[in-house]
ROSE-4610 file (N, C-alpha, C; in Angstrom, 1 decimal, always signed):
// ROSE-4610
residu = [X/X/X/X/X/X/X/X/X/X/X/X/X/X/X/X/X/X/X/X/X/X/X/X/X/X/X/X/X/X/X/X/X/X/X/X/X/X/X/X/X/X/X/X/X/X/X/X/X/X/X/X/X/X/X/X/X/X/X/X/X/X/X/X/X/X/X/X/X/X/X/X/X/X/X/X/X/X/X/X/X/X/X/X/X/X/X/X/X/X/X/X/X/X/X/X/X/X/X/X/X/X/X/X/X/X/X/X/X/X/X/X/X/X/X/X/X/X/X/X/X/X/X/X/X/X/X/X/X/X/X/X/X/X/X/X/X/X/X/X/X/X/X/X/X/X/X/X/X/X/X/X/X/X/X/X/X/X/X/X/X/X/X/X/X/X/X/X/X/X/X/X/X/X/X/X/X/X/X/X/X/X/X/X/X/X/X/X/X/X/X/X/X/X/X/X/X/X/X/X/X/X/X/X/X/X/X/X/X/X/X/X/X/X/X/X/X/X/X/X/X/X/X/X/X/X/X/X/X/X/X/X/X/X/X/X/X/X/X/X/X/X/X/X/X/X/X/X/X/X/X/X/X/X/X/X/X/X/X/X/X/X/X/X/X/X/X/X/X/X/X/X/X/X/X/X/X/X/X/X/X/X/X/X/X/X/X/X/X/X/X/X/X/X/X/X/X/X/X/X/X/X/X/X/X/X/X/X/X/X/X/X/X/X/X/X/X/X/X/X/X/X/X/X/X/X/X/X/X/X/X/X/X/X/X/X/X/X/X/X/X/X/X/X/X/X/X/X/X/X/X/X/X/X/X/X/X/X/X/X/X/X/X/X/X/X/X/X/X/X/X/X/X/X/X/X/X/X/X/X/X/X/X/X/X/X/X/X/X/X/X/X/X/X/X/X/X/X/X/X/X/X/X/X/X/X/X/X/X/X/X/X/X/X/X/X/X/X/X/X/X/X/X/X/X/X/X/X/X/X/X/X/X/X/X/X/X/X/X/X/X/X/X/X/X/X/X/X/X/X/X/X/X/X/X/X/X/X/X/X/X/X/X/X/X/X/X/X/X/X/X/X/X/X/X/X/X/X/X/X/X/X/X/X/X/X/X/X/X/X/X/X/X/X/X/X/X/X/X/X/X/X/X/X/X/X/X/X/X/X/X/X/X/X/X/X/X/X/X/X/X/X/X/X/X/X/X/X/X/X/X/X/X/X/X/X/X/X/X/X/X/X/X/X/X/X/X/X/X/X/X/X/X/X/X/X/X/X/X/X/X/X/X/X/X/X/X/X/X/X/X/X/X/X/X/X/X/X/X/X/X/X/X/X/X/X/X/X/X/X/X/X/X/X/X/X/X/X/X/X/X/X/X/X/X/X/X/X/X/X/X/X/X/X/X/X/X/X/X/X/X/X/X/X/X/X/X/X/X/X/X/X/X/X/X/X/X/X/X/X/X/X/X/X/X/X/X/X/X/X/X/X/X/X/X/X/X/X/X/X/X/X/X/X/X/X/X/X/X]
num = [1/1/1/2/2/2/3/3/3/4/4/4/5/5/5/6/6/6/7/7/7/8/8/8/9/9/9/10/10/10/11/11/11/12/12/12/13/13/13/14/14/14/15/15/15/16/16/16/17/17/17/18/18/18/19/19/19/20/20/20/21/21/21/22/22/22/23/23/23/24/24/24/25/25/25/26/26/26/27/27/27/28/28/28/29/29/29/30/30/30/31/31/31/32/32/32/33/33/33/34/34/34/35/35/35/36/36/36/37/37/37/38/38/38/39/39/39/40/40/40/41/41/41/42/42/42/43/43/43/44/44/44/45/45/45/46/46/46/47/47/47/48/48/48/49/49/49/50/50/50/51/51/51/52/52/52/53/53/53/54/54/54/55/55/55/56/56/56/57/57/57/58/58/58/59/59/59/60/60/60/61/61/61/62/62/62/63/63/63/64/64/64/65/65/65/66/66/66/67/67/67/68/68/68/69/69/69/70/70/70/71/71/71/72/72/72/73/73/73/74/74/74/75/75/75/76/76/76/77/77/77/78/78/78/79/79/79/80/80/80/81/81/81/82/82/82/83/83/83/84/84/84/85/85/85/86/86/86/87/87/87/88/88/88/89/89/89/90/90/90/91/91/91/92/92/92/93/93/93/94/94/94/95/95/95/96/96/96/97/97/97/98/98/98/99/99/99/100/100/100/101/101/101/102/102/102/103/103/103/104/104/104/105/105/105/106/106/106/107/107/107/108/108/108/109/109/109/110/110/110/111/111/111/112/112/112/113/113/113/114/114/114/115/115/115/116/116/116/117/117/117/118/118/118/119/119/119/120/120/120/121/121/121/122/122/122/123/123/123/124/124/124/125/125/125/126/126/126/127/127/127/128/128/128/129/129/129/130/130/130/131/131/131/132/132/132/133/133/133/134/134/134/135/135/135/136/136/136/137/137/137/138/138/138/139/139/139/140/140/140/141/141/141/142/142/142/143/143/143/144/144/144/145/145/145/146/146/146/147/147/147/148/148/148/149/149/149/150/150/150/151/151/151/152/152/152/153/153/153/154/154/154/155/155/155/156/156/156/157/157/157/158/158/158/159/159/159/160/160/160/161/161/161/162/162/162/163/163/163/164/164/164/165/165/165/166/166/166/167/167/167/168/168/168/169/169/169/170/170/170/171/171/171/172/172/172/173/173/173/174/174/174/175/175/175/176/176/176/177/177/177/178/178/178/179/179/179/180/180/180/181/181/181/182/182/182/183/183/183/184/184/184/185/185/185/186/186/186/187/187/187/188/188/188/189/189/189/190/190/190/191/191/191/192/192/192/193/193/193/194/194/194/195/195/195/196/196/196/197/197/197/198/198/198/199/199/199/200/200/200/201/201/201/202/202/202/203/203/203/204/204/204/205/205/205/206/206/206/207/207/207/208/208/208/209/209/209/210/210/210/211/211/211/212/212/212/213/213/213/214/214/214/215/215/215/216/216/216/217/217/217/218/218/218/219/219/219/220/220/220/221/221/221/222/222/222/223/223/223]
x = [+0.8/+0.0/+0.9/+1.7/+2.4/+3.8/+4.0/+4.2/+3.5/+2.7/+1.6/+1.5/+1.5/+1.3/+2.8/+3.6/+4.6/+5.5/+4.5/+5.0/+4.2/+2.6/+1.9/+1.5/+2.0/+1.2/+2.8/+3.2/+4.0/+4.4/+5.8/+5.8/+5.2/+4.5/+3.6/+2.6/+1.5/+0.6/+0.9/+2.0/+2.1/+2.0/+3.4/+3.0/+1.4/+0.6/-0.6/-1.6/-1.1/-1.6/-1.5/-0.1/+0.0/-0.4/-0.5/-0.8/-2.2/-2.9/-4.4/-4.7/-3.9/-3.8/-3.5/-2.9/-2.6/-4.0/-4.4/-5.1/-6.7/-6.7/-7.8/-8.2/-7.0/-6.5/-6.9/-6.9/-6.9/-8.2/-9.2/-10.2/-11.0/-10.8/-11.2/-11.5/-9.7/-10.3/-10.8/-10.8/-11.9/-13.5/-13.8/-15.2/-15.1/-14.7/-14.5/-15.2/-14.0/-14.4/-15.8/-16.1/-17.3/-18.4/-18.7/-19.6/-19.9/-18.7/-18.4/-19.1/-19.1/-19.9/-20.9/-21.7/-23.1/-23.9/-23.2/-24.0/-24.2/-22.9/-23.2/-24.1/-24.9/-26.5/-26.6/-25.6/-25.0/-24.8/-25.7/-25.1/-24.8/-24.4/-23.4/-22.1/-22.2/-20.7/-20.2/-18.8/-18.2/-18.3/-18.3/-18.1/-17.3/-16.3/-15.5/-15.1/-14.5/-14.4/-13.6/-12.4/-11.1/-11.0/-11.2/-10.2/-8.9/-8.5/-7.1/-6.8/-6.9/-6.3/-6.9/-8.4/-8.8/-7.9/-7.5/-6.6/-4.8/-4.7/-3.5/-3.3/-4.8/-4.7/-5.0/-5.5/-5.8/-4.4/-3.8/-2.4/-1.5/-1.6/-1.0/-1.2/-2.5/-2.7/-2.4/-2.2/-1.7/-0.7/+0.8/+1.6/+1.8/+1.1/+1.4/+1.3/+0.1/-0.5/+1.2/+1.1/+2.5/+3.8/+4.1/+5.2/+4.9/+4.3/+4.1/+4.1/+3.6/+3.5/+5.2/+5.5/+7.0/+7.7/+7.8/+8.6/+8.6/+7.2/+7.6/+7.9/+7.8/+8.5/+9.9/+10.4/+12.1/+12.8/+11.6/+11.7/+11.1/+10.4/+9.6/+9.7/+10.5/+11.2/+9.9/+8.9/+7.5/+6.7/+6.6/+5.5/+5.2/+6.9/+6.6/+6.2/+6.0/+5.5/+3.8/+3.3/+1.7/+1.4/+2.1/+2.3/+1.8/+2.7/+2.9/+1.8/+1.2/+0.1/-1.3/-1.2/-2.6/-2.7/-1.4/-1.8/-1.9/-1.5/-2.0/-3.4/-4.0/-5.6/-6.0/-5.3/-5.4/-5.0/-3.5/-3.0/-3.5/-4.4/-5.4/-6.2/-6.9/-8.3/-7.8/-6.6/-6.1/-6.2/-5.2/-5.1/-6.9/-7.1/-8.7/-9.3/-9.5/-9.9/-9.4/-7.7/-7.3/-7.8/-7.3/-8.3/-9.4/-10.6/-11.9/-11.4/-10.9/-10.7/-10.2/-9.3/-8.4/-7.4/-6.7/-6.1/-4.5/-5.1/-3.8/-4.6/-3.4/-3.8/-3.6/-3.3/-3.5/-5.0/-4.5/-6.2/-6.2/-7.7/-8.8/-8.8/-9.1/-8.9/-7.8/-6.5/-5.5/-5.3/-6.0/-6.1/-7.8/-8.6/-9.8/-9.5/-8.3/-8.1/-7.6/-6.5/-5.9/-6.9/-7.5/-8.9/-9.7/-9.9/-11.0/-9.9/-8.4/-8.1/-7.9/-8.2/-8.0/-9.4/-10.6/-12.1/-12.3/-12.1/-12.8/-14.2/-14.5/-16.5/-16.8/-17.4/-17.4/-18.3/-19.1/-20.3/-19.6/-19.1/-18.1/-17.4/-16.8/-15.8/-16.4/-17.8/-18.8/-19.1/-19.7/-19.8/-18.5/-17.7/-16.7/-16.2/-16.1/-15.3/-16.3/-17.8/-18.8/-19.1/-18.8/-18.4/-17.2/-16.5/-15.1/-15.2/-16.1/-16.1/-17.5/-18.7/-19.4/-18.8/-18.2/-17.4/-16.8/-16.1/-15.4/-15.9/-16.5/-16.9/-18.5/-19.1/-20.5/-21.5/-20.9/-21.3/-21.3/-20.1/-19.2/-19.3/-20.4/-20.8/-21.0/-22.1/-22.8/-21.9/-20.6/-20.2/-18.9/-18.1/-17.5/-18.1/-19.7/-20.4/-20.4/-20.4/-20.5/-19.2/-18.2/-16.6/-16.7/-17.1/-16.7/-17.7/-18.6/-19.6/-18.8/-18.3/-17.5/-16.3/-15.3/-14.8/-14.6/-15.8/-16.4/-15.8/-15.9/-15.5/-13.7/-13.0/-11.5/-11.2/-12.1/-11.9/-12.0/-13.1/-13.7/-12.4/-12.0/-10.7/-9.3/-8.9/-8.1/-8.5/-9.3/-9.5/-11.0/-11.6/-12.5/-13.3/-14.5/-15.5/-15.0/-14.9/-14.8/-16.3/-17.2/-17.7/-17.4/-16.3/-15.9/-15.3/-14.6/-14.9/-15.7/-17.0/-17.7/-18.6/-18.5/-19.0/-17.7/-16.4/-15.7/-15.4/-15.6/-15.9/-17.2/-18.3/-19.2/-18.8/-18.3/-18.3/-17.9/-18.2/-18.6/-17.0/-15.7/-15.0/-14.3/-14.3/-13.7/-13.9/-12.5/-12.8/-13.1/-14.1/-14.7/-14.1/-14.5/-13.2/-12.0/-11.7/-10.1/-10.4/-11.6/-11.6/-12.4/-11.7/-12.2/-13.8/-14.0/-15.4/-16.3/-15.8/-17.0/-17.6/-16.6/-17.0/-18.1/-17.5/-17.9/-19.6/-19.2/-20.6/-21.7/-21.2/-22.4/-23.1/-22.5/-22.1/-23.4/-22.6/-23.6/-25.0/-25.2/-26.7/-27.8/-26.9/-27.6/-28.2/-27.1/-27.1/-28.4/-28.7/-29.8/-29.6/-28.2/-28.1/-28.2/-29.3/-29.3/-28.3/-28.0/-26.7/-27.3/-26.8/-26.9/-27.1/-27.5/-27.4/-28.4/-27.7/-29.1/-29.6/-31.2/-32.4/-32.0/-32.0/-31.4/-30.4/-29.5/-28.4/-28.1/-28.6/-29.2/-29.3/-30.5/-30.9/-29.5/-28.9/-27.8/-26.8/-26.6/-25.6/-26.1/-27.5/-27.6/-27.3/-27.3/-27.8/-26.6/-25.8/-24.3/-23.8/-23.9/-23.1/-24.3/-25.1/-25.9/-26.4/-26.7/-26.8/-28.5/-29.3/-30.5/-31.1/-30.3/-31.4/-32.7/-33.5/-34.5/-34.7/-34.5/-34.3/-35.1/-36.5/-37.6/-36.9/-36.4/-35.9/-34.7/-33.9/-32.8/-33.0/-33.8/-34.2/-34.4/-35.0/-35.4/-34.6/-33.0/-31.8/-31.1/-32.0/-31.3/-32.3/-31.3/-32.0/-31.0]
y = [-1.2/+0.0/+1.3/+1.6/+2.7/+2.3/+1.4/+1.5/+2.1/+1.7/+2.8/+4.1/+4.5/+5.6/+6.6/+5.9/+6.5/+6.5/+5.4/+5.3/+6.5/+7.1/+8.0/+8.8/+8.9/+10.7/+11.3/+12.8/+13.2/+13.9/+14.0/+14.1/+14.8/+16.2/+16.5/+16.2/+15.5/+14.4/+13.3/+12.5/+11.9/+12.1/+13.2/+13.2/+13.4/+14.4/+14.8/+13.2/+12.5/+11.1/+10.1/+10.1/+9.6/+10.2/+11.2/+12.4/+11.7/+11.8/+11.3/+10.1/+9.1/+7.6/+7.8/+8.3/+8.0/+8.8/+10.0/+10.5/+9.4/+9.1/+8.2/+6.7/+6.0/+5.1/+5.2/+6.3/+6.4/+6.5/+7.4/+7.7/+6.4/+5.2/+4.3/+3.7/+3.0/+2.3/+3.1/+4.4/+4.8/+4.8/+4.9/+4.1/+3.0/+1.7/+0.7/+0.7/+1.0/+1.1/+1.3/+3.0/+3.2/+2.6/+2.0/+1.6/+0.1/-0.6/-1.6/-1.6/-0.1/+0.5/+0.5/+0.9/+1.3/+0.0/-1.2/-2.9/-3.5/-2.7/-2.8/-3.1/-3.8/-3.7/-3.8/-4.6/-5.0/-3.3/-3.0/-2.0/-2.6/-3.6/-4.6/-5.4/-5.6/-6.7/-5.6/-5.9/-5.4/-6.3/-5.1/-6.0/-7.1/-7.4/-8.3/-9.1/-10.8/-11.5/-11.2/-10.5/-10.3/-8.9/-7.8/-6.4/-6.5/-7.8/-6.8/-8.0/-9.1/-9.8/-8.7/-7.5/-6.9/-5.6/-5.8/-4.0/-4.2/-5.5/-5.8/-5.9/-6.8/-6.9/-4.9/-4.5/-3.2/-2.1/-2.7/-1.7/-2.5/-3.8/-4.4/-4.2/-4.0/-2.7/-1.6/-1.1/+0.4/+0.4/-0.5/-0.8/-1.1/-2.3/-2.6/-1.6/-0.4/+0.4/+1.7/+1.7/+3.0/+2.2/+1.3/+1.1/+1.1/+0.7/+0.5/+2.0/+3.3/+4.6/+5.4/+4.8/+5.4/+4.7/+3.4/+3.1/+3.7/+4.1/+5.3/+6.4/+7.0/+8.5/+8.5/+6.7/+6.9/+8.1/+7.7/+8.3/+9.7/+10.2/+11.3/+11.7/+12.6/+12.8/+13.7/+15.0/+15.5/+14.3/+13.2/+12.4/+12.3/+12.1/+11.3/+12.8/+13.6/+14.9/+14.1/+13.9/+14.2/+12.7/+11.6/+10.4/+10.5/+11.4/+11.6/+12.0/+13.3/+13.7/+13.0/+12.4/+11.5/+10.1/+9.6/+8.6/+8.5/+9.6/+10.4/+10.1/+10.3/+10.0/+8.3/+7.6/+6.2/+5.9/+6.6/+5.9/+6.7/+7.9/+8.4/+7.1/+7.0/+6.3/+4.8/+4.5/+3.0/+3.3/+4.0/+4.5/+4.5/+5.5/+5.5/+4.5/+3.3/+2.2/+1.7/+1.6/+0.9/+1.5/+3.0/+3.2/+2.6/+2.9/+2.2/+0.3/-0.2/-1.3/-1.6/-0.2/-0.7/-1.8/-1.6/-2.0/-1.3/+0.5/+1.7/+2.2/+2.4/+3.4/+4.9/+5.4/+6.7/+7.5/+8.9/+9.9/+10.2/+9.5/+9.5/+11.5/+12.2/+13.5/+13.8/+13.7/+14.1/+13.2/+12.0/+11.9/+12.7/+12.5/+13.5/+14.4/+15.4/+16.5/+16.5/+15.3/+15.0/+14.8/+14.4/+13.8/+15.1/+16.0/+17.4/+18.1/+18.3/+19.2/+18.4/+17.1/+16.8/+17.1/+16.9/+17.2/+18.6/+19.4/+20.9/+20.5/+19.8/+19.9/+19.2/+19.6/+19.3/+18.1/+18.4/+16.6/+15.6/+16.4/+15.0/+13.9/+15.0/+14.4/+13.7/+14.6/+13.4/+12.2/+12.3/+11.3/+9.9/+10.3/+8.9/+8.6/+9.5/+9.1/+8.1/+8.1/+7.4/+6.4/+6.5/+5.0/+4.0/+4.3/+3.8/+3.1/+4.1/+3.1/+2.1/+2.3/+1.3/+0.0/+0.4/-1.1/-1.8/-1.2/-2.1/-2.3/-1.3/-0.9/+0.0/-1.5/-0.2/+0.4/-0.5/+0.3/+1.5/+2.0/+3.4/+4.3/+4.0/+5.1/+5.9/+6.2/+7.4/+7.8/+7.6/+8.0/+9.1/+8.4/+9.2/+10.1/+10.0/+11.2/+12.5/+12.0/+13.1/+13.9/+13.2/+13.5/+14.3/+14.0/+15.0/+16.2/+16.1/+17.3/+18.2/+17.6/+18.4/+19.0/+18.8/+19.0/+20.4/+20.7/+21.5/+22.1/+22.9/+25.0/+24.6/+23.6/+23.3/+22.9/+21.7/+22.0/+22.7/+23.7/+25.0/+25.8/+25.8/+26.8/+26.6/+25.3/+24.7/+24.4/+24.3/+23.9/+24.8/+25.8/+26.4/+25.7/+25.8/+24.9/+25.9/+25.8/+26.3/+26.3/+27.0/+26.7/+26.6/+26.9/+27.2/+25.5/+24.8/+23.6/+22.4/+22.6/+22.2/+22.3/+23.8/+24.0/+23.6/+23.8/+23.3/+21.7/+20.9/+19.7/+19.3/+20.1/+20.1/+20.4/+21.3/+21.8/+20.5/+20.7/+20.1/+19.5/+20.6/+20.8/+19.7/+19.2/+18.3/+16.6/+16.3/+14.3/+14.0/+13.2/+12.5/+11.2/+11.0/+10.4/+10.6/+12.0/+12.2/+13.3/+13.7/+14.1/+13.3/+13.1/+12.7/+12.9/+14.5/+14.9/+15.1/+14.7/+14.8/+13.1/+12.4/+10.9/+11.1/+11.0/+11.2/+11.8/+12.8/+13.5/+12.8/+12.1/+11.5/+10.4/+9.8/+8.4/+8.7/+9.5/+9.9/+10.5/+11.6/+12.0/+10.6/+10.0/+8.4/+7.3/+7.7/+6.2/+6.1/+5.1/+4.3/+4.3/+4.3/+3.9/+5.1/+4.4/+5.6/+6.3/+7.2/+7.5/+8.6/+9.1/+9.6/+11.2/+11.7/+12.9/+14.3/+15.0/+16.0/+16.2/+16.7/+17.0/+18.1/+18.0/+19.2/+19.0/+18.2/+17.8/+17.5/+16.4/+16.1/+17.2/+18.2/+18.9/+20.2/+20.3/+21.1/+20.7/+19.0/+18.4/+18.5/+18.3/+18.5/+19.3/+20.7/+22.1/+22.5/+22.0/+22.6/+22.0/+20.9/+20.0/+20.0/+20.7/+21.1/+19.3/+18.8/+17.5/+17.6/+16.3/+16.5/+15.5/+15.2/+14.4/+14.9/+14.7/+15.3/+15.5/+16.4/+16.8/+16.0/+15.3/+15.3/+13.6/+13.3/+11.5/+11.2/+13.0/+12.5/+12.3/+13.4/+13.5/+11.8/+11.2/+10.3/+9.2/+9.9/+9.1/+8.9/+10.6/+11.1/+10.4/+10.2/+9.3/+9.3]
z = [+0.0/+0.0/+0.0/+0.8/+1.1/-0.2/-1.0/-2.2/-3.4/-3.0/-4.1/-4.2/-2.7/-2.4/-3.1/-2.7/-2.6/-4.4/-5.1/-6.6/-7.3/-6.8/-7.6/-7.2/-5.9/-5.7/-5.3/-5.2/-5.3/-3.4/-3.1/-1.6/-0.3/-1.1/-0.2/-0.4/-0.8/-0.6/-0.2/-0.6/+0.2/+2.0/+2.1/+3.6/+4.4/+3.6/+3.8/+4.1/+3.4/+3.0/+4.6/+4.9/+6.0/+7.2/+7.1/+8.7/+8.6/+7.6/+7.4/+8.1/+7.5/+8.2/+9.4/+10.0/+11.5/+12.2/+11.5/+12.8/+11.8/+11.5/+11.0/+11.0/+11.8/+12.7/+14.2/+14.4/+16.2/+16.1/+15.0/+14.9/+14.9/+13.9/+13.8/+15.5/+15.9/+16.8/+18.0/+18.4/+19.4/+19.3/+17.5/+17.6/+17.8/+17.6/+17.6/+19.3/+20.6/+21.7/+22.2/+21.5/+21.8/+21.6/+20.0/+19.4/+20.7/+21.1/+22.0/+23.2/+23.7/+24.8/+24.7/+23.3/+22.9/+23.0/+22.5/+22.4/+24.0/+24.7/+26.7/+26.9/+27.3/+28.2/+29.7/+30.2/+31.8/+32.7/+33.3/+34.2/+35.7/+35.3/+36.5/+35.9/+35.2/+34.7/+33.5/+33.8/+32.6/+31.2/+30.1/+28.9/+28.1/+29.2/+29.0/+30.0/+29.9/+30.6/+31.6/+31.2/+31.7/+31.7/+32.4/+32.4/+31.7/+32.9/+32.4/+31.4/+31.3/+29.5/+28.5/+28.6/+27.3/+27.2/+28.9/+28.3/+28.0/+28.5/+27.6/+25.9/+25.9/+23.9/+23.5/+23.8/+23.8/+23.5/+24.8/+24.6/+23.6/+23.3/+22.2/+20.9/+20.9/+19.8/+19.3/+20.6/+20.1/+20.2/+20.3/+20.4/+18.6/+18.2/+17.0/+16.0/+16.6/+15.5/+15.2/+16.9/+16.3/+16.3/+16.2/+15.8/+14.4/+13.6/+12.0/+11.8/+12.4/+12.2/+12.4/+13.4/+14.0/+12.9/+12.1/+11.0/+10.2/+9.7/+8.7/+8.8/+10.0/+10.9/+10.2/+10.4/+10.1/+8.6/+7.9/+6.6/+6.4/+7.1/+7.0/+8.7/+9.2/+10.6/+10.9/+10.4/+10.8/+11.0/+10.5/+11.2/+12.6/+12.9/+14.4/+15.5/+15.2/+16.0/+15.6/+14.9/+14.2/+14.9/+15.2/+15.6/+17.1/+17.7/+19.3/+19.7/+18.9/+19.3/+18.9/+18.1/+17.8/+18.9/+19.1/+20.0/+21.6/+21.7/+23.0/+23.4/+22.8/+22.8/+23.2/+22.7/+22.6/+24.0/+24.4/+25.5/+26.8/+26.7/+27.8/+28.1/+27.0/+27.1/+27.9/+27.3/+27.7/+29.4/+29.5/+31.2/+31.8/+31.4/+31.6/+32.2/+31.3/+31.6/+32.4/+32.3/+33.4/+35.0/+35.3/+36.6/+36.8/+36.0/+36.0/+36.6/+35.5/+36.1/+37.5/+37.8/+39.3/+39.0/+37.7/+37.7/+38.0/+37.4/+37.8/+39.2/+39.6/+40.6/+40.2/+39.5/+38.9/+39.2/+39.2/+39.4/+37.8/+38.2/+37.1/+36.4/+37.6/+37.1/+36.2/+36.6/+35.6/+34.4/+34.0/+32.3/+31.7/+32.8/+32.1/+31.7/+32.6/+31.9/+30.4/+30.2/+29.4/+27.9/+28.6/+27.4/+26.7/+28.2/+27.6/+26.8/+27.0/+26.1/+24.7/+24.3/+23.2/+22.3/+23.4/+22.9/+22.6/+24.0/+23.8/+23.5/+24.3/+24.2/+25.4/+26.7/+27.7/+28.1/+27.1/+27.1/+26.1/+25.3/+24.8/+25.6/+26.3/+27.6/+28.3/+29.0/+29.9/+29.6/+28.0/+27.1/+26.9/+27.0/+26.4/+27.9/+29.0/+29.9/+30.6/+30.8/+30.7/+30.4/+29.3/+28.2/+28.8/+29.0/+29.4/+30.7/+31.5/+32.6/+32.4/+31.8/+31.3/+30.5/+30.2/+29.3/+30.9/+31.8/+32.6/+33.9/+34.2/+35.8/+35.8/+35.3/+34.8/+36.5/+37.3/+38.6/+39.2/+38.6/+38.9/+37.9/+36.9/+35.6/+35.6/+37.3/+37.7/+38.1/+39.3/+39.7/+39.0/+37.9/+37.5/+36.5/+36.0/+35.4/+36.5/+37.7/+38.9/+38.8/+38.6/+38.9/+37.5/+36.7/+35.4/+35.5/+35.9/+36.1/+37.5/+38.6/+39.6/+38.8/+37.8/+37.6/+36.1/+35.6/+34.6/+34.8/+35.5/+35.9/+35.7/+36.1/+35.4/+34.4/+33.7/+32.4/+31.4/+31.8/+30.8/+31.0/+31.9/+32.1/+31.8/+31.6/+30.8/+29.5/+28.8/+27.5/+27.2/+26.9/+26.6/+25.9/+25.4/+24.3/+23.8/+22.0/+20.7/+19.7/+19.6/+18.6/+17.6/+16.9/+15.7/+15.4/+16.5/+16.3/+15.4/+16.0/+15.6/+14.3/+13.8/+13.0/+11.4/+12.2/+11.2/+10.7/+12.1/+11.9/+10.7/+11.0/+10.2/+8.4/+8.5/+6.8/+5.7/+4.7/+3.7/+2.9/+3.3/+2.7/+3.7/+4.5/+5.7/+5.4/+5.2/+4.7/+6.2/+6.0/+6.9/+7.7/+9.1/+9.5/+10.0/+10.2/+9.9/+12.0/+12.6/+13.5/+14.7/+15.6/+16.5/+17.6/+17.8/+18.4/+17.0/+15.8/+14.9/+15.1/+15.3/+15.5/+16.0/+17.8/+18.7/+19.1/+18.4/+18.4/+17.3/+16.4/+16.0/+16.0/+16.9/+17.4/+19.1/+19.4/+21.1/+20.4/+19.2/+19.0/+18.3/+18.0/+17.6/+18.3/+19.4/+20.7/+21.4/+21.3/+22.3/+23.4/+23.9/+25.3/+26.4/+27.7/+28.3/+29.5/+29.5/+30.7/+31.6/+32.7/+33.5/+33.3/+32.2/+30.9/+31.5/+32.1/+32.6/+31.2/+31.8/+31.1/+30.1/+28.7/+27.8/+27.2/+27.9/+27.8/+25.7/+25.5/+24.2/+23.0/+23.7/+22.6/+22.4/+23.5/+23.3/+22.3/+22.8/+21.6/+20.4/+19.8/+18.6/+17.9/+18.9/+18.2/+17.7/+18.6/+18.6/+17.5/+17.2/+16.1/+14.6/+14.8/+13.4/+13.3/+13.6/+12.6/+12.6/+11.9/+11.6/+12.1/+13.6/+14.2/+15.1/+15.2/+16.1/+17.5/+17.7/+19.6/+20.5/+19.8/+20.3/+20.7/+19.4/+19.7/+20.5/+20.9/+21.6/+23.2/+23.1/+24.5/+25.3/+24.5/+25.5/+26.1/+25.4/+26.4/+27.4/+28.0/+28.7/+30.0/+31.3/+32.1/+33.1]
């Protein structure tokens, strides 16, 4: 593949080409996770047999994924900057889970943070960090929806919401797949599943992210 790439398009597309793949990789498997979360039904057992054999194959993944990305860095030395920062995301969420599991002893606060400045959308954050512990520790769902609602007035202050975000995510001129809270956000105004979501919550997400789902059908996830 990256022969091909590299026989017909010319070097800056190329590079443009790979930055693409990597942030479109991370994008991939964080739906992957989520979507994983969304099929959850147990708000008592986690979604997997094992915590920690899933969060080992997990980090084994993202292990396999950047090393195949850092080999090509060898040849193109700006990758591994666009590398560093795309998988950042991956190796939050991994941590993430592992708290939830109790398998780290790490504060859950200081990767949330880590997480909101990658989002800049504060129900996003609520949103996945939610998810994360529903896949492993669906007991404690509410609880760390609580911890990320205590924690607003610091993330808004470290990482501001952007509208301009969102509406850029949206535009027409944007390849698809290539951003994370556009996933995200259309993934959560879809979902069936219900979460701990104050009242409104929903119709705020739609408005904000323009999409043409019906406020009237989101609402009734919130619970």
């Amino acid at each position: 593949f990256m022969g091909d790439l590299e026989q017909f398009i010319d070097e800056f597309m190329l590079k443009k080409s790979v930055d693409a793949l990597v942030s479109s990789s991370v994008v991939f498997y964080v739906k992957c996770l989520l979507t994983k979360a969304e099929g959850h039904s147990s708000n008592r057992q986690s979604c997997f047999v094992s915590n920690e054999k899933a969060l080992e194959r997990i980090a084994g993944d993202i292990r396999v994924m950047r090393d195949y990305f850092d080999g090509l860095a060898e040849n193109m030395p700006a990758l591994g900057k666009v590398v560093e920062k795309e998988f950042e995301v991956l190796t939050t969420i991994h941590e993430l889970m592992s708290i939830a599991a109790e398998i780290s002893v790490s504060d859950a606060s200081d990767f949330i943070l880590v997480l909101h400045k990658k989002l800049r959308d504060i129900d996003l954050t609520k949103h996945c960090v939610g998810d994360l512990w529903h896949m492993v520790a669906p007991t404690n769902e509410r609880a760390v929806w609580e911890l990320v609602e205590s924690m607003e007035e610091t993330l808004l202050a470290v990482a501001p919401h952007d509208e301009s975000l969102a509406r850029s995510a949206m535009d027409r001129s944007q390849v698809p797949g290539l951003r994370l809270d556009e996933m995200m956000a259309t993934l959560y105004i879809e979902s069936k599943r219900k979460r701990p979501v104050k009242a409104g919550a929903m119709e705020k997400m739609v408005g904000k992210w323009n999409t043409n789902v019906n406020p009237e059908n989101a609402r009734q996830y919130e619970g």
